[in-house]
C-alpha positions in Angstrom: 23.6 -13.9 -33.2 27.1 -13.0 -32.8 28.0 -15.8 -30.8 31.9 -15.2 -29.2 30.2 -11.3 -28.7 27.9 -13.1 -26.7 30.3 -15.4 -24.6 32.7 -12.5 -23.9 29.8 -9.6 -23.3 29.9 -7.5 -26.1 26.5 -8.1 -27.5 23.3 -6.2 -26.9 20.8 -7.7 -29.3 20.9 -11.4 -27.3 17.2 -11.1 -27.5 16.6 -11.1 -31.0 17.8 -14.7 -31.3 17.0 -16.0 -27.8 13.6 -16.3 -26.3 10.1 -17.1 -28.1 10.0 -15.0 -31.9 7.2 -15.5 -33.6 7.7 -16.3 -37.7 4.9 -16.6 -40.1 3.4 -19.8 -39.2 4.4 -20.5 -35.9 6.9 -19.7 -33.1 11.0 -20.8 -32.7 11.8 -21.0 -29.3 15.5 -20.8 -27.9 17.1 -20.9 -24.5 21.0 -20.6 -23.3 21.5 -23.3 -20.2 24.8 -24.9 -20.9 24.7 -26.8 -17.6 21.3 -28.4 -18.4 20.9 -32.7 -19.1 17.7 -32.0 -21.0 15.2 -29.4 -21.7 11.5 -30.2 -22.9 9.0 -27.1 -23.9 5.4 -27.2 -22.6 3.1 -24.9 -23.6 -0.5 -24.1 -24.3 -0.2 -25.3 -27.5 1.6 -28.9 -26.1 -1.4 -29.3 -24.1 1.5 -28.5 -21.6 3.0 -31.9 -22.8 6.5 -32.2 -22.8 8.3 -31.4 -26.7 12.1 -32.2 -26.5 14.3 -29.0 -27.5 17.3 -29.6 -29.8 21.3 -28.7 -28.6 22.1 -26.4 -31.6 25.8 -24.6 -32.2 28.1 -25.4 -29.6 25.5 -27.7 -27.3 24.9 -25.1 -25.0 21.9 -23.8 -26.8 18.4 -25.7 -27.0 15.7 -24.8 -29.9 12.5 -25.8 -30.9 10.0 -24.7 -33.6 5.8 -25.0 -32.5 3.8 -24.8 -35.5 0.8 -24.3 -33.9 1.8 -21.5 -31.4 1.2 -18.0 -31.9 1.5 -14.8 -29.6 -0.9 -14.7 -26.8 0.0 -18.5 -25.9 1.9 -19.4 -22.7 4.9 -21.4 -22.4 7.5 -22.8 -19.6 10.8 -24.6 -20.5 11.2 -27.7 -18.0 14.9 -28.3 -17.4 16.0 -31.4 -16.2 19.8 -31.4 -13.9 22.3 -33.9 -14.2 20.8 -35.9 -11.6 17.2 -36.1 -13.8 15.3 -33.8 -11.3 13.1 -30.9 -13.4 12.2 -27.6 -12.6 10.1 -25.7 -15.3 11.3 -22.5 -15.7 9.8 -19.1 -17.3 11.8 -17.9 -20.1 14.8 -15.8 -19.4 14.4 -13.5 -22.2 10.5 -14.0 -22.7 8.4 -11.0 -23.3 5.7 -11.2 -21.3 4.7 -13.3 -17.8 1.9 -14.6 -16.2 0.8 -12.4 -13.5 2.2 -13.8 -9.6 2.0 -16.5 -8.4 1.5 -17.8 -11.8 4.9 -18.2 -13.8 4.6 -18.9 -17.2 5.8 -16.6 -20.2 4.0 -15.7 -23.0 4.5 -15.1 -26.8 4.6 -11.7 -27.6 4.8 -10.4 -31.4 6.8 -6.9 -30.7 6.3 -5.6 -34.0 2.3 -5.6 -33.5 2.4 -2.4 -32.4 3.1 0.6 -34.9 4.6 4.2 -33.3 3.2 7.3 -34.0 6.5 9.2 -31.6 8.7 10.0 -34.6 9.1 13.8 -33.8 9.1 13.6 -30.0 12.7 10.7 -31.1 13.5 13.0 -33.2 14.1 16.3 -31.1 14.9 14.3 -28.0 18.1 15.2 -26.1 19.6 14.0 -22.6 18.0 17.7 -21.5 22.0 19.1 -20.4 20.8 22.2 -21.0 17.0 21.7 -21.1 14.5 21.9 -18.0 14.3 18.0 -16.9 11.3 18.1 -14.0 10.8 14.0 -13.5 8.0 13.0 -11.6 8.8 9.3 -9.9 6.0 7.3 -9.9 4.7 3.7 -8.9 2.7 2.2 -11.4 0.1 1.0 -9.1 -0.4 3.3 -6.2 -0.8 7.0 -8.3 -4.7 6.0 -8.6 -6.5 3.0 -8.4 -10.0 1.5 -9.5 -11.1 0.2 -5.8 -9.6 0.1 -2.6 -8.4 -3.4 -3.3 -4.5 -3.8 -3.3 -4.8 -6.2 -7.0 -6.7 -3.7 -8.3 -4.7 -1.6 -11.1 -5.4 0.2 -14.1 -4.0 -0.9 -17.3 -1.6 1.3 -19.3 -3.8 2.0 -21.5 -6.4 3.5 -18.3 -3.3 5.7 -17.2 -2.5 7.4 -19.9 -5.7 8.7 -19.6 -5.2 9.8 -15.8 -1.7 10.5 -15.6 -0.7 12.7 -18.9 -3.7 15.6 -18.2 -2.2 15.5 -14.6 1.7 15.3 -15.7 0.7 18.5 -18.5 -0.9 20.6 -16.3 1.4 20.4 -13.2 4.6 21.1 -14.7 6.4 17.7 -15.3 8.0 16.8 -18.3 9.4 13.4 -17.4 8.1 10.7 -15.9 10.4 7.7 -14.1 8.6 4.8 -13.5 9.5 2.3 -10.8 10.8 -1.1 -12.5 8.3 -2.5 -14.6 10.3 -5.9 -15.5 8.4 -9.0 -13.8 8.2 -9.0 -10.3 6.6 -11.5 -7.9 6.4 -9.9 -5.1 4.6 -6.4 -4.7 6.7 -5.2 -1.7 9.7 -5.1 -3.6 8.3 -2.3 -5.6 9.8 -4.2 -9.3 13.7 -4.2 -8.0 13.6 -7.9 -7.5 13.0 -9.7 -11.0 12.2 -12.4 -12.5 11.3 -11.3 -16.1 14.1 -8.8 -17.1 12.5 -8.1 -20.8 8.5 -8.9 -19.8 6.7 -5.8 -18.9 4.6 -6.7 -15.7 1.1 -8.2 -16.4 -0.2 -6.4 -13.8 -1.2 -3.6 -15.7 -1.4 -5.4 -19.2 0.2 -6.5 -22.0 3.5 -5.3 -23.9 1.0 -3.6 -26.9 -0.3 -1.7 -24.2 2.5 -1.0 -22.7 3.9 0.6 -26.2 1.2 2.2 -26.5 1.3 4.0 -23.3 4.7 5.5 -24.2 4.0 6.3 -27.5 1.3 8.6 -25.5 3.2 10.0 -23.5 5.9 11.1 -26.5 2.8 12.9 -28.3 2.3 15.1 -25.5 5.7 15.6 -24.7 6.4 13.8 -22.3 9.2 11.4 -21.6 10.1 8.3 -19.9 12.9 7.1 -17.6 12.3 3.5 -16.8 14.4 2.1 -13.6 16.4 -0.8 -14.4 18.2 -3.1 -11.5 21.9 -4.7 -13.4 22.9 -6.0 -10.0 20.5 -8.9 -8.3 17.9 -10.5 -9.1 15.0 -12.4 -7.4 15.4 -16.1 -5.9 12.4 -17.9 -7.0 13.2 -21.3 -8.1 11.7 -21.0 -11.6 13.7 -17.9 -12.9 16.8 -17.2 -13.0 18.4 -18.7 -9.8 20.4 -21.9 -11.1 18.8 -22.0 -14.2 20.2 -24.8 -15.7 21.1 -26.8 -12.4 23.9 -24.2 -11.9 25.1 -20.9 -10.7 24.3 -19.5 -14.8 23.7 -16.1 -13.7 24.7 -15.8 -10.7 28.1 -16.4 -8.4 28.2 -19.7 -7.1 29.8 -18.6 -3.6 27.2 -17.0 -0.9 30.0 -14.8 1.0 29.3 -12.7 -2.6 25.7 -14.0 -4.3 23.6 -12.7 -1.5 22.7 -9.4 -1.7 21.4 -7.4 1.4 18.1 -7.5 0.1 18.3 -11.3 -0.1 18.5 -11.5 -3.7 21.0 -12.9 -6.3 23.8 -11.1 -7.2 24.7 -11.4 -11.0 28.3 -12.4 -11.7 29.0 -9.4 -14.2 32.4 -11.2 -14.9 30.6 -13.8 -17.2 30.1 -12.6 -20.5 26.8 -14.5 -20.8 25.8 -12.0 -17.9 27.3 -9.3 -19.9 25.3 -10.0 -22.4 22.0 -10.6 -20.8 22.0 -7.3 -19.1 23.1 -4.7 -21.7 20.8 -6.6 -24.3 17.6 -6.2 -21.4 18.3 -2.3 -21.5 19.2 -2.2 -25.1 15.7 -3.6 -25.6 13.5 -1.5 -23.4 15.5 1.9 -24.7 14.7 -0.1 -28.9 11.4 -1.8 -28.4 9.6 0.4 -26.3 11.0 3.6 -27.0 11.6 4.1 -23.6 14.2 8.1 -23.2 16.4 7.0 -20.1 17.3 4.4 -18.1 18.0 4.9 -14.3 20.4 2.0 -12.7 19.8 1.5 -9.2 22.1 0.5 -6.9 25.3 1.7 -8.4 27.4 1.2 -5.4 27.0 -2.4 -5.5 28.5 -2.4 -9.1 31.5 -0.2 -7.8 32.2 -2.0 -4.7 31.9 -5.4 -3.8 28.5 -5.8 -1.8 28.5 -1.8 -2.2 31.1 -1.3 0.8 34.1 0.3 0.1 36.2 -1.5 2.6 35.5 -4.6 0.5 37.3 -2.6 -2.5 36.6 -2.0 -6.2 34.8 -4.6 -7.9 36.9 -4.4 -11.2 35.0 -6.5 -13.3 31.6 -5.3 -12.5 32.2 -1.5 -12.7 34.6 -2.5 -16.6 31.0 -4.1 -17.3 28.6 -0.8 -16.4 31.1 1.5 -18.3 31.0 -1.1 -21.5 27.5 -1.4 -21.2 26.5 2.5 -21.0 29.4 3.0 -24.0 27.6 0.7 -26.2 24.1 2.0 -25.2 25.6 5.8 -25.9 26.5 4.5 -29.2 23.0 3.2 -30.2 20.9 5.7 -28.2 22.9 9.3 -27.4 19.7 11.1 -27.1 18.7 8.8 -24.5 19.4 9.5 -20.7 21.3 7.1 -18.4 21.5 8.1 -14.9 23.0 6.5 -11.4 21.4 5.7 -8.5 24.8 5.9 -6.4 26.0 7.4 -3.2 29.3 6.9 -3.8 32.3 9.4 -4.0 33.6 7.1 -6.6 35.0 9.8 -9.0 33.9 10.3 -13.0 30.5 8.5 -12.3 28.9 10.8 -15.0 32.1 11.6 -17.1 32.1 9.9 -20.6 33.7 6.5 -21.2 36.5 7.8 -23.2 37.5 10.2 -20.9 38.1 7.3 -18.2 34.4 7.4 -16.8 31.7 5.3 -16.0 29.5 7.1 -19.1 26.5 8.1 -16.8 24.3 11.0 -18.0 23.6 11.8 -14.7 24.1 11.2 -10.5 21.3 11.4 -8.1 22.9 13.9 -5.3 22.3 11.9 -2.5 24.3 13.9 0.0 22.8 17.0 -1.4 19.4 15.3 -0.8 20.4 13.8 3.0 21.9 17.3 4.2 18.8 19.3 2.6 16.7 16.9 4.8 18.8 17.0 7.9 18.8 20.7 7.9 15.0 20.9 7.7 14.4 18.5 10.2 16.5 20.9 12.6 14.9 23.4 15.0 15.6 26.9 14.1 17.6 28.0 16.9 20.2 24.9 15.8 19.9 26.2 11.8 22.6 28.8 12.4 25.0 25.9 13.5 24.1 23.6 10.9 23.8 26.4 8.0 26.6 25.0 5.8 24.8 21.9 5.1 23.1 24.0 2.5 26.2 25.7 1.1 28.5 22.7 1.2 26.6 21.1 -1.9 28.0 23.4 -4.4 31.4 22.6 -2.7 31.7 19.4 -5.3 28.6 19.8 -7.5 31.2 20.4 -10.2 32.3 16.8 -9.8 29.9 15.2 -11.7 26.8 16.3 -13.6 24.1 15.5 -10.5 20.1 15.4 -10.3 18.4 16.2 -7.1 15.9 13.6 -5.8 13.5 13.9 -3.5 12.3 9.8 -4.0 10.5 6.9 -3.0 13.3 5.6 -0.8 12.8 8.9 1.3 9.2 8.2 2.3 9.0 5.0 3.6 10.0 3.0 5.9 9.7 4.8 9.2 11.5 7.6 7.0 8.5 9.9 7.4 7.0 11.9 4.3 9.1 15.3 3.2 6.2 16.8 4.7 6.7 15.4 7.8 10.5 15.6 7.8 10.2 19.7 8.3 10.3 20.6 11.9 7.9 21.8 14.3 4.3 21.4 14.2 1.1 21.0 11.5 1.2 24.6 10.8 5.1 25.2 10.3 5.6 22.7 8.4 3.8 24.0 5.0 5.8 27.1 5.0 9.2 25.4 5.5 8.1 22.6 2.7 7.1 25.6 0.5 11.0 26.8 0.9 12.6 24.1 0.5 10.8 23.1 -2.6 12.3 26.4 -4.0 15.9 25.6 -2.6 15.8 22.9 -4.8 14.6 24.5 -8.1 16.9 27.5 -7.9 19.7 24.7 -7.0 21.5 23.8 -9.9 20.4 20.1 -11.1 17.7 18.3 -12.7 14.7 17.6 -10.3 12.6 14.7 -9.2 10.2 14.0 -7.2 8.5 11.3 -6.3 4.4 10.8 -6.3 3.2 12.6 -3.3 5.4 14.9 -2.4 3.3 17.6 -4.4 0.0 16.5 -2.3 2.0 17.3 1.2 0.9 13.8 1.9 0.9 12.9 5.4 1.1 9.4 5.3 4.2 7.3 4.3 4.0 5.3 1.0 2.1 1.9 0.9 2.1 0.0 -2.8 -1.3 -0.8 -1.8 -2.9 2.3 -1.8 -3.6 4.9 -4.0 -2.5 8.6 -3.1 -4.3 10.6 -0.5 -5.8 12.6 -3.3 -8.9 13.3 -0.8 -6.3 15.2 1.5 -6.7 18.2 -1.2 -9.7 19.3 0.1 -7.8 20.6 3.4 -7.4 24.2 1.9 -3.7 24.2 3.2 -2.7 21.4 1.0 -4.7 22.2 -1.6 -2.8 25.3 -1.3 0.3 23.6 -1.4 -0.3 21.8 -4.8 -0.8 24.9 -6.2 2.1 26.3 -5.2 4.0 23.0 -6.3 2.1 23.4 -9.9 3.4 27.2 -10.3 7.1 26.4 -9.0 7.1 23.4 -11.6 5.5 25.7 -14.5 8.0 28.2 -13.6 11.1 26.2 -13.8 10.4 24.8 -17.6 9.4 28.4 -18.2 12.8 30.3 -17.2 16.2 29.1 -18.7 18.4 30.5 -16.1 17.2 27.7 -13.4 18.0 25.2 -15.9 19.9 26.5 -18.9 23.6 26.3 -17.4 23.1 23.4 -14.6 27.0 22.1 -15.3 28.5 25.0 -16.4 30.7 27.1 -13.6 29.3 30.5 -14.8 25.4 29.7 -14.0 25.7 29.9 -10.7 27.0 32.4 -8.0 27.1 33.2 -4.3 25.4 36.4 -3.1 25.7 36.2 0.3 26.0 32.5 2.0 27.7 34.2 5.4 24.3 35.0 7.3 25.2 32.2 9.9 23.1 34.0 12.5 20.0 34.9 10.5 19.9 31.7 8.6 19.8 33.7 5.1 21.3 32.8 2.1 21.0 34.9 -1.5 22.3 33.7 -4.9 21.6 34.1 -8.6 20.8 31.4 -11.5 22.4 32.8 -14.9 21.3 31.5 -18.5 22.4 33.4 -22.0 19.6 36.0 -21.1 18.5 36.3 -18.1 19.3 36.4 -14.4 17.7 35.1 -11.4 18.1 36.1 -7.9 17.0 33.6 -5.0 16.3 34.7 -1.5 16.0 32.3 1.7 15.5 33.2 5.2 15.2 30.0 6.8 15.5 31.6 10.7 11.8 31.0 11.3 12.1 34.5 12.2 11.4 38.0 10.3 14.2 39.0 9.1 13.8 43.3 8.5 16.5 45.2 6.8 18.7 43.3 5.0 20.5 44.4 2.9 21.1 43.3 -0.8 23.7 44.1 -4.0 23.1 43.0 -7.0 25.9 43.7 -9.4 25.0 45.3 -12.9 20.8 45.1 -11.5 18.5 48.0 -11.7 15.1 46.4 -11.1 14.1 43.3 -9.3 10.9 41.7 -10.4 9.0 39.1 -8.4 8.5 35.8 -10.0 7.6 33.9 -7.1 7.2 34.3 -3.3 6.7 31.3 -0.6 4.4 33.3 1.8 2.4 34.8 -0.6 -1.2 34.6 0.8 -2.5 32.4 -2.5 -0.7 29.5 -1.3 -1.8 29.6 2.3 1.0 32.4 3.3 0.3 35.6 5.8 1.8 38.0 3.1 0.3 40.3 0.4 2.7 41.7 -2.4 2.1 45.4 -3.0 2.9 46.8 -6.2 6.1 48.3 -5.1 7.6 45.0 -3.7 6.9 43.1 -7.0 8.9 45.4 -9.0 11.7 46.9 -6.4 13.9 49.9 -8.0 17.5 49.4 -6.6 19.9 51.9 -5.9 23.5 51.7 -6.7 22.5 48.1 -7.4 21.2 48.2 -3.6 18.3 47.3 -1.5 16.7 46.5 1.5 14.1 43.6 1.7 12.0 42.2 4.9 12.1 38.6 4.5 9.1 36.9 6.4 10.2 33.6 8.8 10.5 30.3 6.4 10.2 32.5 3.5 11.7 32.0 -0.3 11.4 34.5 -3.0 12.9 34.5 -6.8 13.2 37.5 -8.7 13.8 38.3 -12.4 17.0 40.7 -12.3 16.4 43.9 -14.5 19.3 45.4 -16.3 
């Protein structure tokens, strides 16, 4: 290892020489704890009896070679402070855990596993100009064995469930919630404790590959999230590791995060290091397509609040880390979690930016809401929240998410967030599903939200997949499968998402009738989309299309296949316009697309 990279952050291969790494008769074991009086390793293979590690290079690194350990085998190093109290501690940069509330780490042989993905990493691209539909999803709650919260199924058990299910229903990406170590269930994976051990929980880091490698044969990719600002507290990680503040600051006004966690100290290059070498490794050892950083805005801003001002060093270490992961991975996707106006999130590093592929558009996403959740007669007053996106879209390069953090928590399911009652909700869901794919973006959405589920999130549970035998949701999914098989099927609602000329205003001034018209371009083809949101028919409006002669339906909210009150005649799904004019009657909470004709 390239030691001063290490010490002053510029490394992102620490975990090739720290850690457990198997050799061909036995296993060399090496931990960083500068602060540390004297570290032991116990182990299945100690008969968890106390070895004494060595100080190698400059004292601040321990080592010890075990003969007689192989991968499978569990380990702990016990580190004793200054004062001759112990903690044992699970490895910092192990590759695998025990599952809660056990917390030792095990030896994992990373090149067991043999990939079979070479095409799908060959042709991958950060999808710019490519349809990128990501389903969110929580590892444990899509489908589960029994009714039993500690019941999962392995990866190995969900690649059988989830790829049919991702194939046939239109998505092309799949983001996973953190899989990193986690002891506690209710944090969803966001507080760690095993930054580079895929959770045991659903099996080992073989199966884990394999999963992936899957996934990649059927076209699918995967965007793991990653958390570079906090980590968990538990005494045997990384919280004072050595006896001391190693990875995190040492002052509480700025090491407590809001979530009660530890805040790393990015200003250490040892931190530095760590981080970039625990994404470096997922994107390398597991093949994983993108990475998606959560909570951005306590990177920018100190404790994320702008009135605390820029956090120098920590935003100089995200931008050096997403340069260097560019570098060894520019097919691979990195994208912000931030709601931030902090400018050139998603611009490239050379060009002063932070290097981001992508943005989630969380004030697209809270407006979208807001407006939905408004009775109709109040739309007319509110109807720039859905014009004023495209007002600094051009900013950065943006995703739309419809996510976990948006259905739970007394938040209320998307379902639930349209107004009125039972009935008008599924119509109003069914338009705004189509505001957002003929917006310009990438999507995601998180488990769920295709179901109409009811009932907010719980990790414990699986889906309400037993709510699709109410016709009217089961209605609903099928109209959520044909919008998603749609947008990877038509390049003009995806073809030119960044580019100034894919996107134009037809008509965004019908305050009063809460209708809004505008057109998706790509090389060759056009798109028209149509929204009356009033909750009212709309009759008579009138329509120019510049340089159209024929409109063609693609897609219509209300139509009666997806529980709507409306059947398309022949004449309506292919409308002859006149002088590039029409006149359409737009049914209340209705959305229509339609293929322009030259």
């Amino acid at each position: 290892m390239d030691f001063y990279g290490f010490y002053t952050g510029k490394i992102f291969d620490a975990y090739q020489f720290l850690g457990a790494h198997p050799e061909e008769t036995g296993v060399t074991f090496r931990t960083f704890a500068p602060g540390a009086a004297r570290i032991s390793l116990i182990g299945e293979f100690t008969g968890w009896q106390e070895w004494d590690m060595n100080k190698i290079y400059d004292g601040n690194f321990w080592e010890c070679y075990a003969a007689n350990a192989a991968p499978g085998m569990m380990y702990k190093y016990r580190i004793y402070k200054q004062d001759h109290s112990y903690i044992d501690h699970c490895d910092p940069y192990g590759f695998g855990m025990e599952l809660r509330p056990n917390t030792a780490s095990y030896i994992r042989d990373l090149s067991s596993y043999t990939y079979q993905d070479s095409a799908w990493m060959n042709r991958r691209t950060d999808c710019k100009n490519r349809p990128l539909n990501i389903y969110e999803l929580h590892f444990g709650s899509f489908k589960k064995p029994s009714d039993q919260a500690d019941d999962w199924y392995t990866y190995t058990e969900m690649a059988d469930i989830l790829i049919p299910y991702l194939e046939e229903y239109g998505y092309n990406y799949v983001e996973i919630m953190p899989l990193s170590e986690h002891p506690c269930d209710e944090s969803w994976g966001y507080q760690n404790t095993g930054f580079y051990s895929p959770t045991s929980r659903y099996g080992t880091a073989g199966e884990l590959m394999e999963f992936i490698d899957r996934c990649h044969r059927h076209d699918i990719g995967i965007i793991l999230d990653f958390v570079p600002v906090h980590f968990a507290v538990d005494g045997y990680a990384l919280a004072n590791y050595d006896g001391t503040a190693l990875y995190e600051y040492p002052h509480q006004d700025v090491g407590v995060s809001e979530w009660g966690s530890c805040n790393f100290m990015h200003s250490r290059g040892e931190v530095r290091s760590f981080l970039q070498s625990a994404a470096n490794y997922w994107l390398t050892e597991y093949h994983i397509d993108g990475i998606r950083m959560d909570a951005i805005s306590r990177i920018i801003y100190w404790q994320g609040d702008p009135a605390r001002g820029v956090n120098n060093t920590a935003v100089d270490f995200i931008r050096e880390m997403n340069r260097g992961l560019k570098e060894r991975h520019p097919s691979a996707i990195l994208s912000a979690e931030d709601s931030t106006s902090y400018p050139g999130v998603t611009k490239p590093v050379s060009e002063g930016g932070l290097g981001f592929d992508y943005k989630w558009d969380m004030g697209w996403m809270n407006d979208t809401l807001d407006y939905f959740r408004t009775a109709p007669e109040y739309r007319p007053a509110n109807y720039h929240k859905l014009t004023f996106s495209m007002m600094y879209y051009y900013n950065d390069a943006f995703l739309l998410p419809f996510s976990h953090d948006e259905v739970v928590h007394g938040k209320a399911t998307i379902m639930q967030k349209m107004n009125g009652d039972y009935d008008e909700k599924f119509p109003q869901a069914r338009a705004l599903y189509m505001y957002m794919y003929a917006h310009p973006g990438k999507k995601l959405n998180f488990m769920g939200n295709e179901l109409g589920q009811l009932r907010e999130w719980d990790e414990k549970r699986e889906q309400d997949w037993d709510i699709l035998t109410y016709p009217i949701h089961d209605a609903f999914h099928r109209f959520i499968k044909d919008l998603n098989l749609l947008y990877l099927k038509h390049p003009a609602l995806y073809q030119k998402d960044y580019d100034t000329d894919g996107f134009t205003w037809i008509d965004c001034h019908q305050e009063e009738r809460c209708i809004y018209t505008f057109e998706r371009i790509a090389d060759k083809e056009r798109i028209l989309a149509v929204f009356n949101l009033s909750g009212q028919i709309q009759e008579d409006y009138e329509l120019t299309v510049e340089g159209a002669d024929t409109l063609t339906l693609l897609l219509a909210s209300d139509d009666e296949i997806y529980a709507g009150p409306k059947k398309y005649t022949a004449d309506e799904k292919e409308i002859q316009l006149k002088k590039h004019q029409t006149r359409l009657t737009l049914g209340a909470y209705t959305a229509v697309y339609y293929q322009i004709g030259i």
